[in-house]
C-alpha positions as CSV (number, residue, x, y, z in Angstrom):
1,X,-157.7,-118.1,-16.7
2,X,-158.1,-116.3,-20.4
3,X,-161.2,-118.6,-20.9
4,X,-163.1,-118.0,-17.5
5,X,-162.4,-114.0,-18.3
6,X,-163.9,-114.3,-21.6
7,X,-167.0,-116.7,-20.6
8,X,-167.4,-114.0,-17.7
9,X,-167.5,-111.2,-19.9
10,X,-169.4,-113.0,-23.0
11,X,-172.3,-113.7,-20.3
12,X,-172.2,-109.9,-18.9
13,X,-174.2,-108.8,-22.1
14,X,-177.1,-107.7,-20.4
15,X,-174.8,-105.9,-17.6
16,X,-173.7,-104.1,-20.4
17,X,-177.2,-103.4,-22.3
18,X,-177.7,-102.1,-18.5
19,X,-174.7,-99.7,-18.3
20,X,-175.8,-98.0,-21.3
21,X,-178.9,-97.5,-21.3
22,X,-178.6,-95.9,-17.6
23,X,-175.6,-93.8,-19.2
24,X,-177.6,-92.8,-21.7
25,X,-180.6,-91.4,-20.1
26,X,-178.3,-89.3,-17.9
27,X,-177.0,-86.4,-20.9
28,X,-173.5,-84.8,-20.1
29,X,-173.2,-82.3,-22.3
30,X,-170.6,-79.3,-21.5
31,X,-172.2,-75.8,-20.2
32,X,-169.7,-74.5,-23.8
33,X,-172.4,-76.7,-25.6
34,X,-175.6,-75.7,-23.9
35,X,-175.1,-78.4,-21.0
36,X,-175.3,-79.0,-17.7
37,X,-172.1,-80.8,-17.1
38,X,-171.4,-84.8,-16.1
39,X,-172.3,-84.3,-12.8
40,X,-176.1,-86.8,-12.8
41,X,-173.9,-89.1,-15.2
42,X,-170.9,-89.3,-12.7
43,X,-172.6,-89.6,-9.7
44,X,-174.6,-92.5,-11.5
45,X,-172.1,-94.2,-12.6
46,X,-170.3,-94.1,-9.3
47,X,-173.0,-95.4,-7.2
48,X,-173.3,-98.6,-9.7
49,X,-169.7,-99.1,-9.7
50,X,-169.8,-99.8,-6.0
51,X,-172.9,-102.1,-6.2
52,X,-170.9,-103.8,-8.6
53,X,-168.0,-104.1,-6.1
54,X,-165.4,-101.6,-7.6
55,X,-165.2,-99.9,-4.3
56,X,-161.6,-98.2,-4.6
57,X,-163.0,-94.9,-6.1
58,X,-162.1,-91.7,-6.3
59,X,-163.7,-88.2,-7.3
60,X,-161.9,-85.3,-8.7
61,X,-164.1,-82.3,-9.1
62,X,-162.5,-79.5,-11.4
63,X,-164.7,-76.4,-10.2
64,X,-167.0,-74.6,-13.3
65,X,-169.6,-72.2,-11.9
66,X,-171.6,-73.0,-15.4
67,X,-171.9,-76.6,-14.2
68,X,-174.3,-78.5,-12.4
69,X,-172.6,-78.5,-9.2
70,X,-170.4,-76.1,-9.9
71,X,-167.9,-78.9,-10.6
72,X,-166.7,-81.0,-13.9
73,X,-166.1,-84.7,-12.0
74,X,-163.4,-86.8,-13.3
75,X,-163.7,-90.3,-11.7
76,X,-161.0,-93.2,-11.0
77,X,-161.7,-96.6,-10.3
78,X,-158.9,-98.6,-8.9
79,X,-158.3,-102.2,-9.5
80,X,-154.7,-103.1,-7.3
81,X,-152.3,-105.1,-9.1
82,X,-148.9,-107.1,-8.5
83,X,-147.3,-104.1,-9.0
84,X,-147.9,-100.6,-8.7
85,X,-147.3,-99.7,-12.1
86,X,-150.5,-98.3,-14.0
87,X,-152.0,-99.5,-17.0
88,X,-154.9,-97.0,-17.4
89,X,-157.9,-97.1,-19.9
90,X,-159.5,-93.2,-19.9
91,X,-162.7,-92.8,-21.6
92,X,-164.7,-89.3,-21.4
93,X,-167.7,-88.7,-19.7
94,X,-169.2,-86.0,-21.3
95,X,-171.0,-86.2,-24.9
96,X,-172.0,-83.9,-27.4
97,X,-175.6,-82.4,-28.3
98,X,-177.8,-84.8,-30.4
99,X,-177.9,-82.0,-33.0
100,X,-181.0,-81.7,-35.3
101,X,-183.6,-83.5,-33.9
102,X,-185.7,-84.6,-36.2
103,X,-183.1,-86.6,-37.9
104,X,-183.1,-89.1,-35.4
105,X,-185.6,-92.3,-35.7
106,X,-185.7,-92.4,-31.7
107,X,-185.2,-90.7,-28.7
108,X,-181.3,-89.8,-28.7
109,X,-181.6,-89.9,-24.9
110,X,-183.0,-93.6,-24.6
111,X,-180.6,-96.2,-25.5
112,X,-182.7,-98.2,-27.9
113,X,-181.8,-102.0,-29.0
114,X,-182.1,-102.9,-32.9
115,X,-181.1,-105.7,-34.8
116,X,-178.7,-104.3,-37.2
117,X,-178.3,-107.6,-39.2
118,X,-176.5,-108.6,-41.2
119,X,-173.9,-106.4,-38.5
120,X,-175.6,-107.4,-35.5
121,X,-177.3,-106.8,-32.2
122,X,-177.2,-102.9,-31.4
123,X,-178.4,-100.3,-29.0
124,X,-179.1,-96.2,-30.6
125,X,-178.7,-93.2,-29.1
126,X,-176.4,-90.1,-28.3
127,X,-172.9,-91.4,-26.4
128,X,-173.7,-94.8,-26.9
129,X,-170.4,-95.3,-29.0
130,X,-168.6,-91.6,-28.4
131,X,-167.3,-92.8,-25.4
132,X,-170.1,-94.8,-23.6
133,X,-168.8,-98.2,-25.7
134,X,-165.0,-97.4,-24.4
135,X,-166.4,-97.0,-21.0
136,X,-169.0,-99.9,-20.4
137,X,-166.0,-102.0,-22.0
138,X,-163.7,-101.1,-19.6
139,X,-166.1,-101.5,-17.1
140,X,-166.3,-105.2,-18.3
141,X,-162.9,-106.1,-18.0
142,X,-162.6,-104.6,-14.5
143,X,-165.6,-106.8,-13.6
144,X,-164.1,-109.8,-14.7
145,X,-161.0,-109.5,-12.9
146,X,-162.9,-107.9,-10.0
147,X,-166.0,-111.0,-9.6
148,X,-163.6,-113.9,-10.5
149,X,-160.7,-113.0,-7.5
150,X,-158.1,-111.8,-10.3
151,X,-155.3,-109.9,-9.8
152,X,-153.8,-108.0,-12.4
153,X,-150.6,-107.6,-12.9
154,X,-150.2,-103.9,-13.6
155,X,-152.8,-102.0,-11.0
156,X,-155.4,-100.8,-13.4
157,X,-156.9,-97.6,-13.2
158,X,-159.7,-96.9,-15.3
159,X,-160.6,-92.9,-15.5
160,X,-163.6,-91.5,-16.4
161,X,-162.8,-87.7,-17.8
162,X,-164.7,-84.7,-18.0
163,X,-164.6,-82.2,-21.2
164,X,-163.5,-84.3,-23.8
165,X,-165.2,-83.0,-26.7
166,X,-164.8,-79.5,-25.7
167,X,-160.5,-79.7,-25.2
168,X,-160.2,-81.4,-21.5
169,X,-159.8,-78.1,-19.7
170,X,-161.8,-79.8,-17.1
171,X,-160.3,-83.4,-17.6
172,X,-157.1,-84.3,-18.1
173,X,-155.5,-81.3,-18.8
174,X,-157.0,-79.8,-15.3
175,X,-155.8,-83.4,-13.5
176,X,-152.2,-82.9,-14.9
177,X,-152.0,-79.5,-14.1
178,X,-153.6,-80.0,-10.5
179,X,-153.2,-83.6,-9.8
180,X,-150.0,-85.1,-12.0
181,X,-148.7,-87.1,-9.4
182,X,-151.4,-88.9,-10.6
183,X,-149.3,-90.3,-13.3
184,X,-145.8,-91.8,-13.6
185,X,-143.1,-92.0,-16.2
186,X,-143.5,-95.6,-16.8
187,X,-147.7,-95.8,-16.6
188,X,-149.0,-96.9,-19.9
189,X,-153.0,-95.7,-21.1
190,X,-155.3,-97.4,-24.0
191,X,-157.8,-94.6,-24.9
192,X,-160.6,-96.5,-26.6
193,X,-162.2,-93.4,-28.5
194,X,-161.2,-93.4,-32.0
195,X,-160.7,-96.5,-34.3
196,X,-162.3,-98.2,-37.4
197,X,-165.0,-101.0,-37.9
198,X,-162.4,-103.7,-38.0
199,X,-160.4,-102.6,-35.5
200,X,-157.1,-102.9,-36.8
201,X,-155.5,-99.3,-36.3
202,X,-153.5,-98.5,-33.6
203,X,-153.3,-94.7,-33.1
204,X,-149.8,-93.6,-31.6
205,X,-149.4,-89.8,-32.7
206,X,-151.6,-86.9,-33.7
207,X,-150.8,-83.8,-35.3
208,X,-149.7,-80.5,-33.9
209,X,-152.9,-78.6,-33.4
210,X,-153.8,-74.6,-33.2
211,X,-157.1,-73.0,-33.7
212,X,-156.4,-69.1,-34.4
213,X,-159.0,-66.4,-34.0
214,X,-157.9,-63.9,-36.6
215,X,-159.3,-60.3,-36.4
216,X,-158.8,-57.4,-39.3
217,X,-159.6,-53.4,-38.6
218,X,-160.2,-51.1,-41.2
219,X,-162.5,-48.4,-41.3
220,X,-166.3,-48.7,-42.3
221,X,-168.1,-46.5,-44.8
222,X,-171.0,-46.5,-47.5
223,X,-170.7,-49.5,-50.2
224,X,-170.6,-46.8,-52.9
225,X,-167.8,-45.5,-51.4
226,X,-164.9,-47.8,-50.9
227,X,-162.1,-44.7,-51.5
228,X,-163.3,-43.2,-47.7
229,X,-163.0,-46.2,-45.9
230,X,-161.1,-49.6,-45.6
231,X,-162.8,-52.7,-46.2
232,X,-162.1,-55.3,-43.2
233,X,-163.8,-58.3,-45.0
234,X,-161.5,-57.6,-48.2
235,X,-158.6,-57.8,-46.3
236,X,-159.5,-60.8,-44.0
237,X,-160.5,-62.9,-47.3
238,X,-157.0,-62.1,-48.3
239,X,-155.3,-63.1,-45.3
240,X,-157.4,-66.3,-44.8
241,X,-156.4,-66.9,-49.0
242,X,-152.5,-66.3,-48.1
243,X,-152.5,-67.9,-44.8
244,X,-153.9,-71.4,-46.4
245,X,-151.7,-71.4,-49.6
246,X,-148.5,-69.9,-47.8
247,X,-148.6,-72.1,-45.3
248,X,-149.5,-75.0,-46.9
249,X,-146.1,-74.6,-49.2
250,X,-143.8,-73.6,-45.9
251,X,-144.8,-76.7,-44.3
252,X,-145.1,-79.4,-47.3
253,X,-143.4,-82.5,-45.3
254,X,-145.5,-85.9,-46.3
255,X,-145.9,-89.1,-43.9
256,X,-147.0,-91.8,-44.6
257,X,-148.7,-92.7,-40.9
258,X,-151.4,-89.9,-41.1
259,X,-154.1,-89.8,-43.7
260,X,-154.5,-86.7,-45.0
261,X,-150.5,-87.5,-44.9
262,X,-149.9,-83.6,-44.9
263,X,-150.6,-80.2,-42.7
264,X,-153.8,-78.8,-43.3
265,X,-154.6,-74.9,-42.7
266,X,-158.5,-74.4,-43.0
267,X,-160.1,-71.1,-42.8
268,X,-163.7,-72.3,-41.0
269,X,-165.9,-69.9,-38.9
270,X,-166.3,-66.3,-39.7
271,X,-168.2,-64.3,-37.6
272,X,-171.1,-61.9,-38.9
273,X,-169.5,-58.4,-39.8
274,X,-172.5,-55.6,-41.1
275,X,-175.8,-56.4,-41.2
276,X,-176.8,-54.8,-44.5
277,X,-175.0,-55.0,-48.5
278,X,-174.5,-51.4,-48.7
279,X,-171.7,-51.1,-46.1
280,X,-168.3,-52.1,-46.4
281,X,-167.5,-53.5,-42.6
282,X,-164.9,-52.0,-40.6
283,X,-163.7,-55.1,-38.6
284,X,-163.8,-58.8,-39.6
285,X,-163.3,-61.8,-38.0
286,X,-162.8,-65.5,-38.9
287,X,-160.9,-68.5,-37.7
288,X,-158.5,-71.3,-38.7
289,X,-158.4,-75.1,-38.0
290,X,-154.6,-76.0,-38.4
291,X,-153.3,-79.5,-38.4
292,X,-149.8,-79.7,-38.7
293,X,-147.4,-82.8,-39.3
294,X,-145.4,-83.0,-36.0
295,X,-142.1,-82.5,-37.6
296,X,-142.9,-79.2,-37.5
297,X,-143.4,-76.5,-34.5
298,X,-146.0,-74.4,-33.3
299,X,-143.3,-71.8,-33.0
300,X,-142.5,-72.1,-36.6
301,X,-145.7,-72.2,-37.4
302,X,-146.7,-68.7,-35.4
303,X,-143.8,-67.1,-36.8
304,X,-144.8,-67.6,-40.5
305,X,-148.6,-66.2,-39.3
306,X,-146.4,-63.2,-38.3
307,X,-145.0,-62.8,-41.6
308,X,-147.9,-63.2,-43.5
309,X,-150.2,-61.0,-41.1
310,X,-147.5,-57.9,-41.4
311,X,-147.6,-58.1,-45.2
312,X,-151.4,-58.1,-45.4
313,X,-151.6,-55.1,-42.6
314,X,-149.5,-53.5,-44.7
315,X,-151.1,-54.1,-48.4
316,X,-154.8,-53.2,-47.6
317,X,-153.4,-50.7,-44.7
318,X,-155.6,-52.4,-41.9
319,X,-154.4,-53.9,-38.3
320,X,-154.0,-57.8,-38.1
321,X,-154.3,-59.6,-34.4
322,X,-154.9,-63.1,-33.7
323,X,-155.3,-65.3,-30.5
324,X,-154.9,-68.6,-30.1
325,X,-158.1,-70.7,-28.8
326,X,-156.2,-73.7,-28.6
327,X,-152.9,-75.4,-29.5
328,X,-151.2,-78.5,-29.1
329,X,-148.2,-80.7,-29.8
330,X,-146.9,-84.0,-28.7
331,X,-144.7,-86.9,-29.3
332,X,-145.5,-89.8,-30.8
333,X,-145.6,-93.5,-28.9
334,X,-143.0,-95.7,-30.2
335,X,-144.6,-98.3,-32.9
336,X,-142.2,-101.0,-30.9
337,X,-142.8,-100.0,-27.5
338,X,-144.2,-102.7,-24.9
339,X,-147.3,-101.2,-25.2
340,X,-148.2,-101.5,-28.8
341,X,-146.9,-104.2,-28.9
342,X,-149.4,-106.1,-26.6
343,X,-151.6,-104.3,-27.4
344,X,-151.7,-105.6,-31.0
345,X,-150.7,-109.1,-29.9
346,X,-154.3,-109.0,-27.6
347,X,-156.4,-107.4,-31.1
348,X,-154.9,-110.6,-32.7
349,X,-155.8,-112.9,-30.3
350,X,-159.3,-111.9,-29.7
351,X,-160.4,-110.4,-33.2
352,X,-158.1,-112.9,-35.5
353,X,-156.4,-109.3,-37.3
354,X,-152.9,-107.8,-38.1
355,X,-152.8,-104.1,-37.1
356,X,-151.2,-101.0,-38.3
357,X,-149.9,-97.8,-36.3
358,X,-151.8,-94.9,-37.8
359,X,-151.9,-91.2,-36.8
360,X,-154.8,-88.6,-37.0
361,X,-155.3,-85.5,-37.0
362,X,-158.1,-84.9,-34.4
363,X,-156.8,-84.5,-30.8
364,X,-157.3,-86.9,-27.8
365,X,-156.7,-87.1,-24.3
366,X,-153.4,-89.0,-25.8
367,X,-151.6,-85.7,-26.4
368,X,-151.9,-84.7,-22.7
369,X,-150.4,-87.5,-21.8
370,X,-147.8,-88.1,-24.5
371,X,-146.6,-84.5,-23.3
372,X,-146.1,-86.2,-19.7
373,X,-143.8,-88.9,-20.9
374,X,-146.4,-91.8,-21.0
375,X,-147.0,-94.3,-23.4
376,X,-150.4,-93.8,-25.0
377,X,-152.6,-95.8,-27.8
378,X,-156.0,-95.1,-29.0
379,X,-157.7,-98.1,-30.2
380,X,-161.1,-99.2,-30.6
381,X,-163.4,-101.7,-32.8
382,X,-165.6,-98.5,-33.6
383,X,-168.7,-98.1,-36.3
384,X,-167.5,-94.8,-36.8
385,X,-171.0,-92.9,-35.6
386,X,-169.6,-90.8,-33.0
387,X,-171.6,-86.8,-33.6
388,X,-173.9,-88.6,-36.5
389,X,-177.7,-89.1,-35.6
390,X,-179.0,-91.8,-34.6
391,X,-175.4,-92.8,-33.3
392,X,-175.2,-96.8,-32.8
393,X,-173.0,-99.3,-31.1
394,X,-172.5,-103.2,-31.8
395,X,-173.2,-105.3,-28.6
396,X,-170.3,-107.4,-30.2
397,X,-167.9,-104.9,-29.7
398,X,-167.9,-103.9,-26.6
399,X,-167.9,-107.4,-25.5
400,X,-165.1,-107.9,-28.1
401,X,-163.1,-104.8,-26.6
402,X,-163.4,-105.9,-23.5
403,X,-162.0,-109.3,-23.8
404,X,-158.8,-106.7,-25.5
405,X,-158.7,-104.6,-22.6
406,X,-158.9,-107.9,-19.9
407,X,-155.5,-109.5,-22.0
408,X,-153.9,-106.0,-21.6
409,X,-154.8,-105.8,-17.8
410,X,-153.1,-109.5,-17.4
C-alpha cells in the first residue's frame, strides 16, 4: 500500500505545480496588512478540491467588515477514517505582502518554476512556501488516499485557516471560541509551517508570548526649557532600558529545547512623538516583543511590568499605562507522545533522518490548540524563505512532505 501511495504522489508533480501556481495568483493578504482577505483564494481552492473529488467540505466564515465578503473563510476538508478520531494537518490561508518590490526577480504574484540546482526543481513567488508548500502537500496525501480507494485509519481533516500571520483572530482562535466542538481531547494536528532545510526538527512548544503597547505622559514645553515641562521620550527610554534589563534578570531560567534558550524582552516600534528638535514631547509611545520561557507566567510577568512602571512614574514624575496587543501561553506536547513519535518514525522512513524536539519562540496555530488539550507538532522540510523576496519552494519537498503526511494518515 505504502508504495502505490508514494508512486501516486511522486507522479502528482504537475498536480502540484498546478495548485500553486493557481494559489498564488489569487493574493490573501489580511485587510491589517492592506488586504482584501482569503476570500478569491478560498473559494478557489474549494471549487478545485471538489473537481478533485474531496467533496466532504465545509466553510466557516468568521465575519470582518474590512474583508472581501465581509467574511475571513476557514475551510475543512474531510477524508472519513476507521475511526472517528482526527488527525488534522492545518495550514493558513492567508499570506503576507511581498514587501519592496523591486527586490524581487519576478512577479511575486505568478508562481514561477526555476531550476535551483544543485538544490533542485523550484517554483518563486509570495506564499509559495509560507504556507502554500504545507497546503498543496497536504492536499497530496489526501489525493492519494482519496484516488486510490484508501481509508485512513484516523478520519483526516485537513483545515485551511484564515489570519495566520496576523494572530488567528479570524482562524483558529475564532473556530475555538465559536466552533470548538470542532476538536476533541484525543485529536492530534501536524502544522507544517515552520521547520528547517533538512527537516529534522520537530517543534512541540513555543514560548509564552505578550506584545505590550506602553504609553508615558509628561508635559510638553520648549527644548530650552526642560525645568517647565516633563519630557515623555526621557522617561519612556528609561522604562523601555529597565523593562529589558530588569526583566531579563527576574526571569533568567535556560532550556536547552529553545534556541535563543532564554526569555527575550525587546523594546521594537515607537511611534512618532513631536515633529520638530526644539520641543521636548509630552507623550510617548513604544512597544515590546516579549518571549518568555514557559516556566514562567504571563501573570508573573505583568506583575514585575507593574513594578517597574510605578518606579519609573514615580522617578521622572510622569503617568505609565500599557495594553496588551496580544499574549499567549501554552503547554508543551510530550516529546514521547504517540504523536511525535510517528511522526518522527514517518520523517525517518521517507527522508532517511533522526529528529530532534525543538521549541521556538514565534507563535503558531499550535498554541491554540495546545491550550485545548490536543497534541500538536509543527514540522516541515522548509528552505526557510517564508517573508524574504523572491520566496521559493523545492518541488522535492512538497512531494517529500506529502509522502510524511500520507504515513501519518495510515
Amino acid at each position: 500500500m505504502k508504495e502505490k501511495v508514494f508512486s501516486w504522489i511522486d507522479n502528482a508533480l504537475p498536480l502540484a505545480v498546478e495548485l500553486e501556481t493557481e494559489l498564488t495568483k489569487r493574493p490573501a493578504v489580511s485587510p491589517d496588512s492592506g488586504g482584501e482577505g482569503e476570500l478569491e483564494k478560498c473559494a478557489f481552492l474549494e471549487t478545485w478540491l471538489k473537481a478533485q473529488g474531496i467533496t466532504q467540505l465545509e466553510r466557516y466564515d468568521a465575519p470582518d467588515e474590512r474583508a472581501q465578503g465581509g467574511v475571513r473563510p476557514n475551510l475543512i476538508a474531510v477524508i472519513p477514517g476507521e475511526t472517528p478520531h482526527c488527525l488534522w494537518i492545518i495550514s493558513h490561508l492567508d499570506v503576507v505582502p511581498p514587501g519592496e518590490i523591486s527586490l524581487w526577480k519576478t512577479d511575486p504574484w505568478t508562481a514561477v518554476e526555476a531550476d535551483g540546482s544543485p538544490s533542485g526543481r523550484r517554483l518563486i513567488g509570495r506564499g509559495v512556501e509560507d504556507n502554500q508548500q504545507g497546503l498543496t502537500s497536504s492536499v497530496l496525501a489526501a489525493l492519494a488516499l482519496v484516488k486510490l480507494g484508501l481509508q485512513p485509519r484516523r478520519t483526516v481533516k485537513l483545515l485551511f485557516a484564515a489570519d495566520e500571520e496576523t494572530g488567528s483572530k479570524f482562524g483558529i482562535g475564532w473556530l475555538l471560541e465559536n466552533h470548538g466542538d470542532l476538536f476533541q481531547k484525543d485529536d492530534m494536528a501536524l502544522i507544517p509551517d515552520s521547520g528547517d532545510p533538512k527537516g529534522e526538527s520537530i517543534e512541540i512548544a513555543e514560548k509564552n508570548l505578550i506584545w505590550a503597547r506602553f504609553i508615558t505622559k509628561g508635559a510638553q514645553t520648549h527644548g530650552s526649557r526642560p525645568d517647565m515641562g516633563i519630557n515623555a521620550f526621557l522617561a519612556g527610554a528609561d522604562l523601555a532600558l529597565q523593562l529589558h534589563c530588569e526583566l531579563s534578570e527576574k526571569f533568567n531560567e535556560r532550556d536547552s529545547l529553545f534556541e535563543p534558550d532564554y526569555s527575550t524582552f525587546q523594546p521594537t516600534k515607537q511611534e512618532s512623538n513631536v515633529p520638530n528638535i526644539n520641543t521636548i514631547p509630552g507623550e510617548d509611545v513604544f512597544y515590546m516583543d516579549m518571549r518568555v520561557l514557559p516556566c514562567y507566567s504571563i501573570q508573573a510577568v505583568l506583575a514585575e511590568i507593574d513594578r517597574i512602571r510605578e518606579e519609573i512614574a514615580a522617578r521622572h514624575r510622569v503617568t505609565v499605562d500599557y495594553s496588551i496587543i496580544q499574549s499567549s501561553e501554552s503547554p508543551a506536547t510530550p516529546a514521547q507522545s504517540p504523536l511525535i513519535q510517528s511522526l518522527s518514525a514517518a520523517i525517518g522512513e521517507v527522508y532517511g533522518i533522526p529528529t530532534r524536539p525543538i521549541g521556538i519562540g514565534g507563535g503558531t496555530v499550535a498554541a491554540y490548540l495546545r491550550r485545548a488539550g490536543i497534541d500538536c507538532a509543527v514540522w516541515a522540510r522548509l528552505c526557510d524563505c517564508a517573508h524574504q523576496p523572491n520566496e521559493y519552494v523545492l518541488l522535492e519537498n512538497i512531494l517529500g512532505d506529502a509522502k510524511v503526511m500520507a504515513l501519518l494518515m495510515n
